[in-house]
C-alpha positions as CSV (number, residue, x, y, z in Angstrom):
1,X,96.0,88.4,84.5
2,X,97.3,87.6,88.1
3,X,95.8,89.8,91.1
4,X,98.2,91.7,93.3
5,X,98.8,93.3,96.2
6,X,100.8,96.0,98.1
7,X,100.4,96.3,101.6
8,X,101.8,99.7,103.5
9,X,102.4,97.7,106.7
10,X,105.4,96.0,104.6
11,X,106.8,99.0,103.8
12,X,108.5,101.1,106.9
13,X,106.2,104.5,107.4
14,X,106.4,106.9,109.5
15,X,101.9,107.5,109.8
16,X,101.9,104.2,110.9
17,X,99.5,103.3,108.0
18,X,97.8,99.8,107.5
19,X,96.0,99.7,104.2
20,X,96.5,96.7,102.0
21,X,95.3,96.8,98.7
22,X,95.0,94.7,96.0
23,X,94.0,94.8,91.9
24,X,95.3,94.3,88.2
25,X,98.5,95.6,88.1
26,X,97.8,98.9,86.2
27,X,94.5,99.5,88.6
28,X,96.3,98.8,91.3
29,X,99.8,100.9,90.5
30,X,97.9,103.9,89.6
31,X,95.9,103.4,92.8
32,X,98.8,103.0,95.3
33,X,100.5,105.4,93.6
34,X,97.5,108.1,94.6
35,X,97.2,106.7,97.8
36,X,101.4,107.2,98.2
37,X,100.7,110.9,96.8
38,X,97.6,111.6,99.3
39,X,98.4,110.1,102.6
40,X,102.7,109.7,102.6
41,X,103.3,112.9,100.9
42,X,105.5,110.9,98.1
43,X,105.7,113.0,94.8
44,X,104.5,111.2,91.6
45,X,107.8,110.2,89.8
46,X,108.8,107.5,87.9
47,X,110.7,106.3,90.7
48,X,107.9,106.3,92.9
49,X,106.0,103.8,90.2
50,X,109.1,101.6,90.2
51,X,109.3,101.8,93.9
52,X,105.6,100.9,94.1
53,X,105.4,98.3,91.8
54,X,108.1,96.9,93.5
55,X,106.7,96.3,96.4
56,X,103.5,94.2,94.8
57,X,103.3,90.7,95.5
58,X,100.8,87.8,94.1
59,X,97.8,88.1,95.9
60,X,96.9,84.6,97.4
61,X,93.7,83.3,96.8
62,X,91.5,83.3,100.5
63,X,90.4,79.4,101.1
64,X,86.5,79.3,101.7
């Protein structure tokens, strides 16, 4: 399975936050969806999860 990514700096916030994160789908969904709950004061919804996985992208490989 394909590593992504969801990046608050995408995403218009009004903290100003920077964290990029990136995982399996699920890991990562429940994950952002914590980090949505914690720090942006979102409540856990299903539209939240929607929102969130939304917003993932394919991470891209870093060349070495």
């Amino acid at each position: 399975m394909a590593r992504k990514t969801v990046d608050c700096r995408t995403i218009p916030n009004e903290i100003g936050c920077t964290l990029a994160m990136s995982g399996e789908e699920e890991e990562l969904l429940e994950a952002a969806v914590v980090h949505a709950v914690t720090r942006h004061h979102e409540a856990d919804s299903a539209e939240l999860r929607t929102w969130v996985q939304s917003a993932m992208v394919d991470e891209v490989a870093a060349l070495t």
